[in-house]
N, CA, C, O and CB atoms as a CASP TS submission, in Angstrom:
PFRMAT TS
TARGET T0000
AUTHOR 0000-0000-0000
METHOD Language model
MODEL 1
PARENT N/A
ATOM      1  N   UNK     1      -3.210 -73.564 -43.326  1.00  0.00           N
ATOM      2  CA  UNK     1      -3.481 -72.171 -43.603  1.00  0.00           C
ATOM      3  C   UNK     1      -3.992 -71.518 -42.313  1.00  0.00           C
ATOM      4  O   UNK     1      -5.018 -72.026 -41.860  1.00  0.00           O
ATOM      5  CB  UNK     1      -4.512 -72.020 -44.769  1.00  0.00           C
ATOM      6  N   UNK     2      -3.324 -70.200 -41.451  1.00  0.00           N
ATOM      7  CA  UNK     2      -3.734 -69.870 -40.640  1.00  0.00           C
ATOM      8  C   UNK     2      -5.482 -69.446 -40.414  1.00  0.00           C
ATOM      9  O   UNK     2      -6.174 -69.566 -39.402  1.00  0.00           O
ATOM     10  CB  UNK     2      -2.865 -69.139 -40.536  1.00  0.00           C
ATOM     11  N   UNK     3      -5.864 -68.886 -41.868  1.00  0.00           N
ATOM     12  CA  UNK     3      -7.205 -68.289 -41.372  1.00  0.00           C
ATOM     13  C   UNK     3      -8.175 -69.388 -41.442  1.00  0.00           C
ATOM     14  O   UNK     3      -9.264 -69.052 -40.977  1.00  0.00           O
ATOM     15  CB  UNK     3      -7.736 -67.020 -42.249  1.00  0.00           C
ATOM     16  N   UNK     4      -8.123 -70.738 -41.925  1.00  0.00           N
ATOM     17  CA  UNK     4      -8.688 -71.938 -41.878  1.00  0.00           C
ATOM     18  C   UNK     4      -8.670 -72.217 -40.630  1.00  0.00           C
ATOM     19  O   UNK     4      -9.788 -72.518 -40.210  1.00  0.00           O
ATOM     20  CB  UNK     4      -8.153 -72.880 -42.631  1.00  0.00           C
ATOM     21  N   UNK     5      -7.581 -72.247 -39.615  1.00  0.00           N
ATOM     22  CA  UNK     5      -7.244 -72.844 -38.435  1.00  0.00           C
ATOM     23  C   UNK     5      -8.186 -71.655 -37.497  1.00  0.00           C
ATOM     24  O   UNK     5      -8.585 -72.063 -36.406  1.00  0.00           O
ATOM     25  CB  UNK     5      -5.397 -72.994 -38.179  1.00  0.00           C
ATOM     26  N   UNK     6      -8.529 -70.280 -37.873  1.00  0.00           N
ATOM     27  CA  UNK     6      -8.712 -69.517 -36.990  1.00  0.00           C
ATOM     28  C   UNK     6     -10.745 -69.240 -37.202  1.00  0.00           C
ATOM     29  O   UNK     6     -11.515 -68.546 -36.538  1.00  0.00           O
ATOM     30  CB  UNK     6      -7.479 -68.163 -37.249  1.00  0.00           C
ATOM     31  N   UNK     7     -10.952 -70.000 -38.218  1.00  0.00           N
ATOM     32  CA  UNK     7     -12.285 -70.125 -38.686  1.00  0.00           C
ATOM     33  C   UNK     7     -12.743 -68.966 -39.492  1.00  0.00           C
ATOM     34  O   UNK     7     -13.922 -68.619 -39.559  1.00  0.00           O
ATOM     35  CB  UNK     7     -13.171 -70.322 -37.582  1.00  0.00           C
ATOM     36  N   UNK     8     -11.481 -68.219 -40.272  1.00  0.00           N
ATOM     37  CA  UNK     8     -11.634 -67.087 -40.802  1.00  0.00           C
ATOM     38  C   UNK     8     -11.804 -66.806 -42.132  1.00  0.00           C
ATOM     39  O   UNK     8     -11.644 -65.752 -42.746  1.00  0.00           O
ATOM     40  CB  UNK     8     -10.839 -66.529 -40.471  1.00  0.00           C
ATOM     41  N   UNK     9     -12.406 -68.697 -42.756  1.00  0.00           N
ATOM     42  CA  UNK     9     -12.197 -68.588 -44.405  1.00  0.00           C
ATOM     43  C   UNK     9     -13.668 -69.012 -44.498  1.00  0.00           C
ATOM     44  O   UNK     9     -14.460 -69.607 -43.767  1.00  0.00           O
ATOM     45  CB  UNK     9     -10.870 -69.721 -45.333  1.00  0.00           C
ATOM     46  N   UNK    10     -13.691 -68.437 -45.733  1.00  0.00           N
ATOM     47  CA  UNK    10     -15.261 -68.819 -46.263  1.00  0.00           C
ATOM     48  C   UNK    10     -15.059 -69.616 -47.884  1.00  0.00           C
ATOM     49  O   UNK    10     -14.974 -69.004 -48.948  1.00  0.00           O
ATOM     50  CB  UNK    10     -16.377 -67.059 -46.462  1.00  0.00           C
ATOM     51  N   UNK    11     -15.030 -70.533 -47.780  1.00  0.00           N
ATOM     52  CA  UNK    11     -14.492 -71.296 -49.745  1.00  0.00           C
ATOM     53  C   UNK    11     -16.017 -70.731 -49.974  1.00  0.00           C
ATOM     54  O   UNK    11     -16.960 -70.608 -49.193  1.00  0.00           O
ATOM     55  CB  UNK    11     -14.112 -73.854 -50.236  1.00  0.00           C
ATOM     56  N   UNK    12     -15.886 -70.480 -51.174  1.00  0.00           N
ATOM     57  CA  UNK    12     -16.821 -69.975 -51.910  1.00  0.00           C
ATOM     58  C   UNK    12     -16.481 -70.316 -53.826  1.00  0.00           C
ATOM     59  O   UNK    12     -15.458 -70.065 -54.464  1.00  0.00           O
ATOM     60  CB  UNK    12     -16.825 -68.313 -51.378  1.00  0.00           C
ATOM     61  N   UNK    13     -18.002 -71.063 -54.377  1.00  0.00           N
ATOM     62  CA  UNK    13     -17.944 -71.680 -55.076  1.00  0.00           C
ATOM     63  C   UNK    13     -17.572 -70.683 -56.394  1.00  0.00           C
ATOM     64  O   UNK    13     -18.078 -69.580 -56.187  1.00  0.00           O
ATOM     65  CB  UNK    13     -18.991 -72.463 -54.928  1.00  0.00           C
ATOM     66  N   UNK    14     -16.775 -70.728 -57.811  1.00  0.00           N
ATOM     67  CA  UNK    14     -16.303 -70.384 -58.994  1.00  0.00           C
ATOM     68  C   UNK    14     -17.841 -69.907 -59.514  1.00  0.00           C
ATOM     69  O   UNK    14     -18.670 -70.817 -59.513  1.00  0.00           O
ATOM     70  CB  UNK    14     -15.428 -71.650 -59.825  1.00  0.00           C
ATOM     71  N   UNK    15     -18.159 -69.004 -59.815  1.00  0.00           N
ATOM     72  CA  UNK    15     -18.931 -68.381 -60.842  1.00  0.00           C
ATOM     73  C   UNK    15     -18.321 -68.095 -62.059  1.00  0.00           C
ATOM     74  O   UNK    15     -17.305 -67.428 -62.253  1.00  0.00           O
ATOM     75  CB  UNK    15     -19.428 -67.268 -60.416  1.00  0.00           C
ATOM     76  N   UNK    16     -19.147 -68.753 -62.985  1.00  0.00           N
ATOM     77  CA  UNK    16     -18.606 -68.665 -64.973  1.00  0.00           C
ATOM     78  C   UNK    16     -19.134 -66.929 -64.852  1.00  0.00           C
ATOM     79  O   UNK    16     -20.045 -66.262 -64.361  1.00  0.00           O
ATOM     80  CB  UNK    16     -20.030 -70.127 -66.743  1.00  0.00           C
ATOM     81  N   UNK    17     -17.815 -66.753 -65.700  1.00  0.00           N
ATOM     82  CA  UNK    17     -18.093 -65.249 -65.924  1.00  0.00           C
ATOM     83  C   UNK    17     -17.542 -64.102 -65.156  1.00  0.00           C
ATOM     84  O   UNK    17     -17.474 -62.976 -65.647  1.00  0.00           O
ATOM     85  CB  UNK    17     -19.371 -65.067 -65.798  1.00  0.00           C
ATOM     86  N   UNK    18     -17.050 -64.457 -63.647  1.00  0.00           N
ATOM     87  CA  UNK    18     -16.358 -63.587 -63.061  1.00  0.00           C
ATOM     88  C   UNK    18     -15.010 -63.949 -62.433  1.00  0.00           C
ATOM     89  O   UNK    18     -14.617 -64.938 -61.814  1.00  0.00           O
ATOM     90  CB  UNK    18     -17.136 -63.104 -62.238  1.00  0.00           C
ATOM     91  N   UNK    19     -14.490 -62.897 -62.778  1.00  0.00           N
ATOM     92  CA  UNK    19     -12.940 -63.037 -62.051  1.00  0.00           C
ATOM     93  C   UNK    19     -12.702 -62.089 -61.169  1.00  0.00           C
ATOM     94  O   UNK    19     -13.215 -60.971 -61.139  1.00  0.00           O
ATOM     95  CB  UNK    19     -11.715 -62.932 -62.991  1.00  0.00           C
ATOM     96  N   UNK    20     -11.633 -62.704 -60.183  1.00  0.00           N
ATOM     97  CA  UNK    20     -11.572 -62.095 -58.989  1.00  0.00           C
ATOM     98  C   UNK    20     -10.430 -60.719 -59.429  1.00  0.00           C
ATOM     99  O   UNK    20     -10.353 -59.611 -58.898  1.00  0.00           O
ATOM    100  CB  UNK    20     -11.040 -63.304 -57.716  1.00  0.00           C
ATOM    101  N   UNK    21      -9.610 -61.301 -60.615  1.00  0.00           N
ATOM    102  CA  UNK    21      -8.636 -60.498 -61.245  1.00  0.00           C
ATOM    103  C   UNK    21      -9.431 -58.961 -62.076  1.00  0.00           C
ATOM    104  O   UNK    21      -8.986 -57.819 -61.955  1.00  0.00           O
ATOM    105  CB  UNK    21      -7.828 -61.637 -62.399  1.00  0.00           C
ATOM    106  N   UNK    22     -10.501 -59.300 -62.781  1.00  0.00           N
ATOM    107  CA  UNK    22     -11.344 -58.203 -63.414  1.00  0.00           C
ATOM    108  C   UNK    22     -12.035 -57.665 -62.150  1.00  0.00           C
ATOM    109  O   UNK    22     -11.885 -56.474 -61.878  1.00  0.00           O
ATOM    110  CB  UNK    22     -12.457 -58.747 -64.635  1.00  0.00           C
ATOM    111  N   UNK    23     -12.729 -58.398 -61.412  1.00  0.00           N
ATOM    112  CA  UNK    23     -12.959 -57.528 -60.185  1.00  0.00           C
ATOM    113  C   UNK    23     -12.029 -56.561 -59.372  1.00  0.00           C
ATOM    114  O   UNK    23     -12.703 -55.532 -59.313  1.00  0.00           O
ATOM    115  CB  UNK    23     -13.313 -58.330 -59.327  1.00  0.00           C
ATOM    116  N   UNK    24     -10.992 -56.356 -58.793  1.00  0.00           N
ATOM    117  CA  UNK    24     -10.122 -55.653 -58.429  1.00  0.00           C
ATOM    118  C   UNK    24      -9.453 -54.854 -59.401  1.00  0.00           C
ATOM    119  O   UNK    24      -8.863 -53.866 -58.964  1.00  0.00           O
ATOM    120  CB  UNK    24      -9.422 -56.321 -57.827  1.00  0.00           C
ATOM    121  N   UNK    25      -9.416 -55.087 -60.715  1.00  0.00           N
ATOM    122  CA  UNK    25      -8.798 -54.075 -61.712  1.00  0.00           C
ATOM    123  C   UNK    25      -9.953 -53.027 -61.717  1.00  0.00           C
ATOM    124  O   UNK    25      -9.627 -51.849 -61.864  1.00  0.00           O
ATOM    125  CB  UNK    25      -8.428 -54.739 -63.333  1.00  0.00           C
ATOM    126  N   UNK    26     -11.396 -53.372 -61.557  1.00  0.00           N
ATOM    127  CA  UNK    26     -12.509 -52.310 -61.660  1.00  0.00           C
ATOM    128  C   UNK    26     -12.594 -51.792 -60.495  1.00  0.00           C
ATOM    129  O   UNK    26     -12.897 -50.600 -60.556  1.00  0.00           O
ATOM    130  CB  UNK    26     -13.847 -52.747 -62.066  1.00  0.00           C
ATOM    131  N   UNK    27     -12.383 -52.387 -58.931  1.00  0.00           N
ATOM    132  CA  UNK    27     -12.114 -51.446 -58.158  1.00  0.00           C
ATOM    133  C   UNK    27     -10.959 -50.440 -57.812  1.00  0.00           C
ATOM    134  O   UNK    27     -10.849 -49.604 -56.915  1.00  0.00           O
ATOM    135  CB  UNK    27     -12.321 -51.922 -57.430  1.00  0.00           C
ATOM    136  N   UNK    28     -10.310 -50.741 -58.627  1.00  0.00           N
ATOM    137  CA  UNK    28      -9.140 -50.037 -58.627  1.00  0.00           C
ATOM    138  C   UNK    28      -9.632 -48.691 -59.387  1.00  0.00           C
ATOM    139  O   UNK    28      -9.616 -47.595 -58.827  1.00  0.00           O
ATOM    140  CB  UNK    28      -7.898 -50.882 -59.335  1.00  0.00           C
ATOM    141  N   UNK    29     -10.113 -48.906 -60.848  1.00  0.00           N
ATOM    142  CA  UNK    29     -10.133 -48.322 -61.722  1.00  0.00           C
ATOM    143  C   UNK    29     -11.262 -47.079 -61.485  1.00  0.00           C
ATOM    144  O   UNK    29     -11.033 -45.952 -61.925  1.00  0.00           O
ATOM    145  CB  UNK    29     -10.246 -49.240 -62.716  1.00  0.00           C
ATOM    146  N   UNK    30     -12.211 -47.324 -60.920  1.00  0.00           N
ATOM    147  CA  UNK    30     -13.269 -46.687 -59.921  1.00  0.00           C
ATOM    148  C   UNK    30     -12.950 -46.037 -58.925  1.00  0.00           C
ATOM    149  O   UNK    30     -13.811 -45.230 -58.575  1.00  0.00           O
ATOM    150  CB  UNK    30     -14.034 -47.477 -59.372  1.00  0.00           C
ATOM    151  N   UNK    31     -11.711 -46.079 -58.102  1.00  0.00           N
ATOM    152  CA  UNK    31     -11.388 -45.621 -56.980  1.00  0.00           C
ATOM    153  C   UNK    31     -11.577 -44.107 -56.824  1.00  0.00           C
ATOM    154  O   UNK    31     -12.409 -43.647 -56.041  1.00  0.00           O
ATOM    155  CB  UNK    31     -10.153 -46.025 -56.763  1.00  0.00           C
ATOM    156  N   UNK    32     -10.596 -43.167 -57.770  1.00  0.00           N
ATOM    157  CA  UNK    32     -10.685 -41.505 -57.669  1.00  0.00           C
ATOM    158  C   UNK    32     -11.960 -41.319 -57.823  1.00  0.00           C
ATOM    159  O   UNK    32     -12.288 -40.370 -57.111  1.00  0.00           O
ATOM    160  CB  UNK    32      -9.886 -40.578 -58.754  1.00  0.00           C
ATOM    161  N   UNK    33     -13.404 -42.011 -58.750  1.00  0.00           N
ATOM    162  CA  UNK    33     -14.324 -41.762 -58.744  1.00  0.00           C
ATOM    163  C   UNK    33     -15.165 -41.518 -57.386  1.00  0.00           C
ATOM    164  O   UNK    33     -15.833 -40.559 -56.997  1.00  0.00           O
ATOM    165  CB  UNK    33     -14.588 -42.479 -59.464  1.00  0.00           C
ATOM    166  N   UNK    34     -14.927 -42.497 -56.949  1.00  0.00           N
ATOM    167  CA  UNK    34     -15.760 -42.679 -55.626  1.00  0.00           C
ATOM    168  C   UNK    34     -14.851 -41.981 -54.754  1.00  0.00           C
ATOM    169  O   UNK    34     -15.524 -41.380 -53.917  1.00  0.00           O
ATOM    170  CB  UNK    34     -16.094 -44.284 -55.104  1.00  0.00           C
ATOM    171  N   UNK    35     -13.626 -41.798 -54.582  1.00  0.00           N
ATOM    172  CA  UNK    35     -13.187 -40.758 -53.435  1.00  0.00           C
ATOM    173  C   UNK    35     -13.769 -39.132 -53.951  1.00  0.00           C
ATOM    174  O   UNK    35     -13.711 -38.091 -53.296  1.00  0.00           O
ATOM    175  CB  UNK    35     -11.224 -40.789 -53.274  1.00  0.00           C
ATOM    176  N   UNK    36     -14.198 -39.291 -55.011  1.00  0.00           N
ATOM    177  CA  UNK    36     -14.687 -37.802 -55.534  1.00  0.00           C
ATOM    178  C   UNK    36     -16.028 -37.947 -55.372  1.00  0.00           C
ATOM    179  O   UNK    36     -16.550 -36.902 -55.759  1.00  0.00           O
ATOM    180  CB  UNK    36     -14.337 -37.334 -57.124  1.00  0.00           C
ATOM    181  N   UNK    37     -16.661 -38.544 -55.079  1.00  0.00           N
ATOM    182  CA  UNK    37     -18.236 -38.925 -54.533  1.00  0.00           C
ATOM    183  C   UNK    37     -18.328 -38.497 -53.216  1.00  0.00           C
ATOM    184  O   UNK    37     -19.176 -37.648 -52.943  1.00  0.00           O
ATOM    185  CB  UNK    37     -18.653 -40.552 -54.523  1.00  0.00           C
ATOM    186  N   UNK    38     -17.492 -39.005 -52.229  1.00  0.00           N
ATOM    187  CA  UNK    38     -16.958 -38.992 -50.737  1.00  0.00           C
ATOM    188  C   UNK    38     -17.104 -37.751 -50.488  1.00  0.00           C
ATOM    189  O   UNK    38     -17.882 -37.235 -49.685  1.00  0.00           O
ATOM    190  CB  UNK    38     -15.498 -39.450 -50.412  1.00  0.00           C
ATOM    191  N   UNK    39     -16.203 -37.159 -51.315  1.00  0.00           N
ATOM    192  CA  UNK    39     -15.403 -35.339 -51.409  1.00  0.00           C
ATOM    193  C   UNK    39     -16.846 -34.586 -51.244  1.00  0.00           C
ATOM    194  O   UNK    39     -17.100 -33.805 -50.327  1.00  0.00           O
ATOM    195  CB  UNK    39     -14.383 -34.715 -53.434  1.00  0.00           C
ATOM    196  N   UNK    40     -17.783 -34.968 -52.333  1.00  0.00           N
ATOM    197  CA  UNK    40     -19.095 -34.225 -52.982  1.00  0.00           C
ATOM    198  C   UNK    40     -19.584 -33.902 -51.511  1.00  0.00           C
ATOM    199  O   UNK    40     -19.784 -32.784 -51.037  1.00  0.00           O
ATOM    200  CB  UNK    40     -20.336 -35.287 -54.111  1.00  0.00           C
ATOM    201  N   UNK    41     -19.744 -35.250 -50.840  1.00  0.00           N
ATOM    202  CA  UNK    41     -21.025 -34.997 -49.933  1.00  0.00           C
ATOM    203  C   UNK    41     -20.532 -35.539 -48.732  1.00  0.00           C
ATOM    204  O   UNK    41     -20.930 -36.564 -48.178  1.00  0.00           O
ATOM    205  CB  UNK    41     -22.482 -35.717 -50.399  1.00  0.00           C
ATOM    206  N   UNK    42     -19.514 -34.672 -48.321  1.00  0.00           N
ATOM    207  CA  UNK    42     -18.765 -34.015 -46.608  1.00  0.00           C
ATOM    208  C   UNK    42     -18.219 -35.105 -46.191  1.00  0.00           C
ATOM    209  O   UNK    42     -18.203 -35.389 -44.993  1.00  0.00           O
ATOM    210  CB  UNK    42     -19.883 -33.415 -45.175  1.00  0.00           C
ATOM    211  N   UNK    43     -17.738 -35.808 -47.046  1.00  0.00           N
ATOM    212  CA  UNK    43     -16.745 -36.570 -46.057  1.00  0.00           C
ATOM    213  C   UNK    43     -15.407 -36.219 -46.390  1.00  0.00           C
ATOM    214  O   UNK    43     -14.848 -36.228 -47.487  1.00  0.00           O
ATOM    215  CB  UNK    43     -16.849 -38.157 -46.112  1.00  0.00           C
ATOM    216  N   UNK    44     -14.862 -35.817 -44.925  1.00  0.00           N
ATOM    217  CA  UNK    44     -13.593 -35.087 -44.790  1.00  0.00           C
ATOM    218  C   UNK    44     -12.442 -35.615 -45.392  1.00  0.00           C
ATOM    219  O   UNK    44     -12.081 -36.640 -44.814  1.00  0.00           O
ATOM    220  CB  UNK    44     -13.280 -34.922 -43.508  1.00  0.00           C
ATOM    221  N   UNK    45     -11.655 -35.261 -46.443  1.00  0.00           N
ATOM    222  CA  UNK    45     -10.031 -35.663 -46.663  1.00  0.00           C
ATOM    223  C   UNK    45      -9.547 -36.562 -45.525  1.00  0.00           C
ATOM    224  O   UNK    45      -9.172 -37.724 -45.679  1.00  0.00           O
ATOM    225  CB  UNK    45      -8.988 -34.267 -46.665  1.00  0.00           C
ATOM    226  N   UNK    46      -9.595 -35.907 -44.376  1.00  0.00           N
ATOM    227  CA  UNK    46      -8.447 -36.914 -43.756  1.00  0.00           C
ATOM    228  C   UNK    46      -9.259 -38.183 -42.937  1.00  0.00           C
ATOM    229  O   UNK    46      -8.876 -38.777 -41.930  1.00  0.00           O
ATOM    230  CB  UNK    46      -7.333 -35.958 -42.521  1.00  0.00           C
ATOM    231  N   UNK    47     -10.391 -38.365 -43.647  1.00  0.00           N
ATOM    232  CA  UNK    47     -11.166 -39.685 -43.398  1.00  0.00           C
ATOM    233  C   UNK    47     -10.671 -40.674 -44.388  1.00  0.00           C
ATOM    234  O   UNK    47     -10.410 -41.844 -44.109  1.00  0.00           O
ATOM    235  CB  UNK    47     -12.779 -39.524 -43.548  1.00  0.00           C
ATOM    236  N   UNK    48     -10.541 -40.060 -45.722  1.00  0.00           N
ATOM    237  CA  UNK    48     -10.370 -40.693 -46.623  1.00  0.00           C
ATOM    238  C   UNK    48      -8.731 -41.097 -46.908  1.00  0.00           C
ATOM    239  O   UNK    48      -8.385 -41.913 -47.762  1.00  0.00           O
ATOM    240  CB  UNK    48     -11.051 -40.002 -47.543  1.00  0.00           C
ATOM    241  N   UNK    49      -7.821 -40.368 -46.030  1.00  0.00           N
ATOM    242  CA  UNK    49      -6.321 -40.760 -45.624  1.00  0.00           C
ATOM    243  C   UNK    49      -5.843 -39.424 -46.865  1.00  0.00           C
ATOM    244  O   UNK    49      -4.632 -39.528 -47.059  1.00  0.00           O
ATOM    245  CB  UNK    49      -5.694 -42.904 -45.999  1.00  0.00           C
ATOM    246  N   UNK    50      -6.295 -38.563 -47.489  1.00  0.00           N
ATOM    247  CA  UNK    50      -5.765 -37.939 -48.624  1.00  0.00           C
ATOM    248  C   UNK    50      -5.371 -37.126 -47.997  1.00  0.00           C
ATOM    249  O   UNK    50      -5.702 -37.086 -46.812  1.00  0.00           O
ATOM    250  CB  UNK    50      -6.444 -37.570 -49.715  1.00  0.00           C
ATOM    251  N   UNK    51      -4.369 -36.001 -48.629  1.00  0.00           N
ATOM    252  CA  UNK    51      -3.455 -34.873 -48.742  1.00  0.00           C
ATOM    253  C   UNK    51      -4.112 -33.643 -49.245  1.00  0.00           C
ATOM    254  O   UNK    51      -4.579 -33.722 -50.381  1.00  0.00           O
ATOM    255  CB  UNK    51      -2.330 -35.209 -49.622  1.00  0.00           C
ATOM    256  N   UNK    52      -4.207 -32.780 -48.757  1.00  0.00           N
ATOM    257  CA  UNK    52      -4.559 -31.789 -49.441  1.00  0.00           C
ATOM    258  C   UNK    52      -4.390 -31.518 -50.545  1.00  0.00           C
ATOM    259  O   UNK    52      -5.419 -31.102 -51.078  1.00  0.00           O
ATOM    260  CB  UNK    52      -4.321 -31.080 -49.079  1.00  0.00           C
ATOM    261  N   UNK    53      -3.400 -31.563 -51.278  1.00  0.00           N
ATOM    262  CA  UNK    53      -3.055 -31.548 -53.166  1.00  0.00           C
ATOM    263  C   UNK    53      -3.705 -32.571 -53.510  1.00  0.00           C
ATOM    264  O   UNK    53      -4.304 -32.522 -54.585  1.00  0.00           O
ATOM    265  CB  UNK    53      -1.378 -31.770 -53.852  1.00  0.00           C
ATOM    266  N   UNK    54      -3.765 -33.725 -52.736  1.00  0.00           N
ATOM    267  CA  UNK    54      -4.680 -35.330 -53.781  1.00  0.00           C
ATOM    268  C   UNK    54      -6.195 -34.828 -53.605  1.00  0.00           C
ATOM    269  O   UNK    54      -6.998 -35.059 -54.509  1.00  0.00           O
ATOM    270  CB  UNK    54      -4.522 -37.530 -52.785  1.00  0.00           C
ATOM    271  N   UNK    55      -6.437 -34.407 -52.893  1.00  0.00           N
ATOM    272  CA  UNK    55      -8.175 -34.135 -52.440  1.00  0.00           C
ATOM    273  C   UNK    55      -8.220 -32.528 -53.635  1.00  0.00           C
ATOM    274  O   UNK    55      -9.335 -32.451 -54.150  1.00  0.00           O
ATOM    275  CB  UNK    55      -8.524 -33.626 -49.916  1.00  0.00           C
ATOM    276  N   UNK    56      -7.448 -31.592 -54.005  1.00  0.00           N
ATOM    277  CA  UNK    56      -7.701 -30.920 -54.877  1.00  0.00           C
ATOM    278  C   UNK    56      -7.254 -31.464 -56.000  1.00  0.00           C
ATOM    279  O   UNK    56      -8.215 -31.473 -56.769  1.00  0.00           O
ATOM    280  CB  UNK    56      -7.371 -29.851 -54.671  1.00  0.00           C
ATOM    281  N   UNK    57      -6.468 -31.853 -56.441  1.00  0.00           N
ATOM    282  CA  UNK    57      -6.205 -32.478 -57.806  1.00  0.00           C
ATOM    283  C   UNK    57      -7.340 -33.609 -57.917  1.00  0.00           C
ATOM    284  O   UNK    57      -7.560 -33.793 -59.114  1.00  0.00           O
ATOM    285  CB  UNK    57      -4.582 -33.140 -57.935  1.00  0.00           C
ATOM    286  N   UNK    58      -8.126 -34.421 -57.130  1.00  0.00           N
ATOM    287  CA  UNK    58      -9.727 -35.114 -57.362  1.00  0.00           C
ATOM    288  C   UNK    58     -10.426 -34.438 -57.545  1.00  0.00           C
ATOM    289  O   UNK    58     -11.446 -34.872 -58.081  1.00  0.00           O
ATOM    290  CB  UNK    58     -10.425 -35.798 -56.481  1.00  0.00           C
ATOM    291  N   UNK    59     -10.352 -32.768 -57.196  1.00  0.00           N
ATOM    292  CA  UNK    59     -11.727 -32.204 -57.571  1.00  0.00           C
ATOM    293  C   UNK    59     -11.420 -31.500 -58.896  1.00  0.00           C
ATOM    294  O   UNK    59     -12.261 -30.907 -59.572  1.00  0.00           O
ATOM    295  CB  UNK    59     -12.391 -31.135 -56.402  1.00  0.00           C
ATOM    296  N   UNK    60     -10.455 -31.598 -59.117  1.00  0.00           N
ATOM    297  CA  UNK    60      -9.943 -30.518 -60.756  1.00  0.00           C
ATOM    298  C   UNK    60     -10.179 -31.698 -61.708  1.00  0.00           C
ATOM    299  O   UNK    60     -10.759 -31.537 -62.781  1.00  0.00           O
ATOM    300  CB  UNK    60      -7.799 -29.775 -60.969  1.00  0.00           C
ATOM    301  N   UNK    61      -9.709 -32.905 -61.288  1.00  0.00           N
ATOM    302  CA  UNK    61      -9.208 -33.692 -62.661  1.00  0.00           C
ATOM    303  C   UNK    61     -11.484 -33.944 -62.527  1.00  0.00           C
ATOM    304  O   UNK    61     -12.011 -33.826 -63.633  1.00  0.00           O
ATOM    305  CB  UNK    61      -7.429 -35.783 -62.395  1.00  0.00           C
ATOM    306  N   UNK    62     -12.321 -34.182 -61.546  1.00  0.00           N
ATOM    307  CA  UNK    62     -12.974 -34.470 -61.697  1.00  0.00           C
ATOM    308  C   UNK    62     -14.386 -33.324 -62.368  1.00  0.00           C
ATOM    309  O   UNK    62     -15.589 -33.541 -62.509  1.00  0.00           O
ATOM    310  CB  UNK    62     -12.794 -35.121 -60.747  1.00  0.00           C
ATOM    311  N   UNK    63     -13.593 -32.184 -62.634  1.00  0.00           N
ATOM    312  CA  UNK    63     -14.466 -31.143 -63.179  1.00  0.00           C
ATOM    313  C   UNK    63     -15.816 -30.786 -61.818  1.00  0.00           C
ATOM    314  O   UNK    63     -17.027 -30.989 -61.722  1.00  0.00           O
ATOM    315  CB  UNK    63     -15.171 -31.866 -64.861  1.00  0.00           C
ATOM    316  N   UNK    64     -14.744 -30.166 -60.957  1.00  0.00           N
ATOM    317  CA  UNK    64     -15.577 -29.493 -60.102  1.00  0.00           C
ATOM    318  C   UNK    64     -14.615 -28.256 -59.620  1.00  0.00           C
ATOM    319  O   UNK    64     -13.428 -28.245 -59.292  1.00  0.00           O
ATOM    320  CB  UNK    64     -16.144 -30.493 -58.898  1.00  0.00           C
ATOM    321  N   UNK    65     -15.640 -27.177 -59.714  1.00  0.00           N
ATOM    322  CA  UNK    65     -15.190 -25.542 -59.713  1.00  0.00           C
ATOM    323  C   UNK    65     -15.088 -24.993 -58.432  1.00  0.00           C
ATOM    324  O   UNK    65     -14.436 -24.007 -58.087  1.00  0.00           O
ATOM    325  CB  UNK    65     -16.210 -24.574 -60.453  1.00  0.00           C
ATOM    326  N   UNK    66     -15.980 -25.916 -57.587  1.00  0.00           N
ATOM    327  CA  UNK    66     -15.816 -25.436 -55.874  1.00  0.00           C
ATOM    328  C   UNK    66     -14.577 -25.942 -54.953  1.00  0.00           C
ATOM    329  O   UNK    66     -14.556 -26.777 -54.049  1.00  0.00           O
ATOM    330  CB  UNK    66     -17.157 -26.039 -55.002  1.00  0.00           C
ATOM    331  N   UNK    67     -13.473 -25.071 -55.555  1.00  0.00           N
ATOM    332  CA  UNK    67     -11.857 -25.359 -55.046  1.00  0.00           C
ATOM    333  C   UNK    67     -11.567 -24.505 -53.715  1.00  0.00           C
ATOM    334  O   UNK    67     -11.134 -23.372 -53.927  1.00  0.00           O
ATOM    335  CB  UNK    67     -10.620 -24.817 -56.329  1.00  0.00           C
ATOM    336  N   UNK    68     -11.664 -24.714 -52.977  1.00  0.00           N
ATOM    337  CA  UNK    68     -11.421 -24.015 -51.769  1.00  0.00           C
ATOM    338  C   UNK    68      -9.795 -23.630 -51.305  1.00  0.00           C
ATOM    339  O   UNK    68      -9.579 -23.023 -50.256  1.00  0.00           O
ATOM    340  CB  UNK    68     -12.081 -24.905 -50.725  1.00  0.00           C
TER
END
């Protein structure tokens, strides 16, 4: 495995109760939230890689009235 060879892996032991699969479905699922967090408090669209229509359609779908 290259990142083994490059000292770039960390094995890390199975915890009962969490999955790496439910973990990434909740960051996924969280995502527009927190780019609408970002939005709130000045961090610029094109930090966040968005489009002008995606950065207003986050602030509509997220029930905020300050649409510029």
């Amino acid at each position: 495995m290259k990142f083994k060879k490059r000292d770039r892996f960390l094995p890390t032991l199975r915890t009962e109760g969490i999955s790496t699969t439910d973990l990434i479905v909740k960051l996924i699922s969280e995502r527009d939230k927190f780019r609408t967090y970002l939005l709130k408090n000045d961090v610029p669209r094109d930090k966040l890689g968005l489009s002008f229509i995606t950065e207003k359609m986050l602030l509509i779908k997220n029930g905020l009235n300050e649409i510029y």
